[in-house]
N, C-alpha and C positions, 0 to 999 in steps of 0.2 A: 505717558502721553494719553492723552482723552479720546473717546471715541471719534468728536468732531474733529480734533487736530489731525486724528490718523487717514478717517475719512477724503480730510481738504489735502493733507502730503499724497494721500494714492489719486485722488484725481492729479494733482500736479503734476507728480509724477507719469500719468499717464499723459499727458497735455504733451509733456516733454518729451516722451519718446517716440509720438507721433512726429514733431517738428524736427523737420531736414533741413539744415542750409544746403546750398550748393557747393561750400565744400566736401562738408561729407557725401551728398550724391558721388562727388568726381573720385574721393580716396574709395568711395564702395565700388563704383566701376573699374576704376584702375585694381583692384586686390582681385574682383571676380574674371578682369581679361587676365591676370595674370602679369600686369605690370611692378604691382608692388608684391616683393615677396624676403623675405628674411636675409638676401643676398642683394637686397637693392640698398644698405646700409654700407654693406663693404666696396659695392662699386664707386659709392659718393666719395669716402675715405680712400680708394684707389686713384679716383682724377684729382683731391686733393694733394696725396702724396707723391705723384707722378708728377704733378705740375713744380711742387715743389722743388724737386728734385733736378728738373728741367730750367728751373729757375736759379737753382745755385751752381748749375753750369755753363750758364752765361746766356741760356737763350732765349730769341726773342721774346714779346708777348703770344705773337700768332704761332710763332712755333713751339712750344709749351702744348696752345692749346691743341695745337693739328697734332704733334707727339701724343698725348692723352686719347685725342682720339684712334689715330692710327692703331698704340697700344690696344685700344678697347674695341675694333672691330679684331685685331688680329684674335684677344684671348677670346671673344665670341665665337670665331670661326674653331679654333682650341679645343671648346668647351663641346659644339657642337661634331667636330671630330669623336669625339671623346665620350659622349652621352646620347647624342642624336636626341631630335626632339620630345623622346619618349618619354623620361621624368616631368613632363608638364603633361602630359594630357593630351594635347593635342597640336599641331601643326601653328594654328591658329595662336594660341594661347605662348607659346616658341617664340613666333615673331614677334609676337606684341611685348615677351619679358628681354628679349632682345634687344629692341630698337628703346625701351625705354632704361636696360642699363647703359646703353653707348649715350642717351641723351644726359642721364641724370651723371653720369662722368665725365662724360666733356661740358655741360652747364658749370660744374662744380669748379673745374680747371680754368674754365671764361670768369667766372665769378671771383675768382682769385687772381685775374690781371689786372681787373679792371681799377 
């Protein structure tokens, strides 16, 4: 590579990593409250296989989905038994990883009736 090719890739390069769209804004806010975290993958897979499951025992659409969720505030209250909010950090950071595993699991369950 030549001096000017590597020159025009490092500005480009830099062009680019100033530029934000607005989704990465919302996944960089969502990782820093503490919404997205390594265990927000298994709760997606959790309201899919609950739902499923709910599915091939005959019941409703809406009941599937209220199932998934009930499921999912119960193991929240479970976890929080069991951990208190202290492995996050803070109180703040707790609800927020909270309320967005009961949403991204029962979304997942809604998303599978429809």
């Amino acid at each position: 590579m030549h001096s000017l090719q590597r020159v025009r890739r490092t500005e480009w390069l830099k062009r680019r990593a100033k530029m934000k769209s607005p989704l990465t804004d919302l996944v960089t806010w969502q990782k820093e409250t503490g919404q997205l975290d390594g265990w927000t993958a298994y709760h997606i897979a959790a309201g899919a296989f609950l739902c499923k499951v709910f599915q091939w025992w005959g019941w409703t659409d809406f009941w599937c989905v209220m199932g998934v969720f009930i499921v999912g505030v119960l193991w929240e209250v479970f976890e929080y038994y069991i951990e208190n909010w202290k492995p996050y950090g803070s109180k703040k950071k707790w609800a927020y990883n909270t309320i967005a595993d009961i949403i991204v699991e029962t979304a997942m369950a809604w998303w599978m009736v429809i």
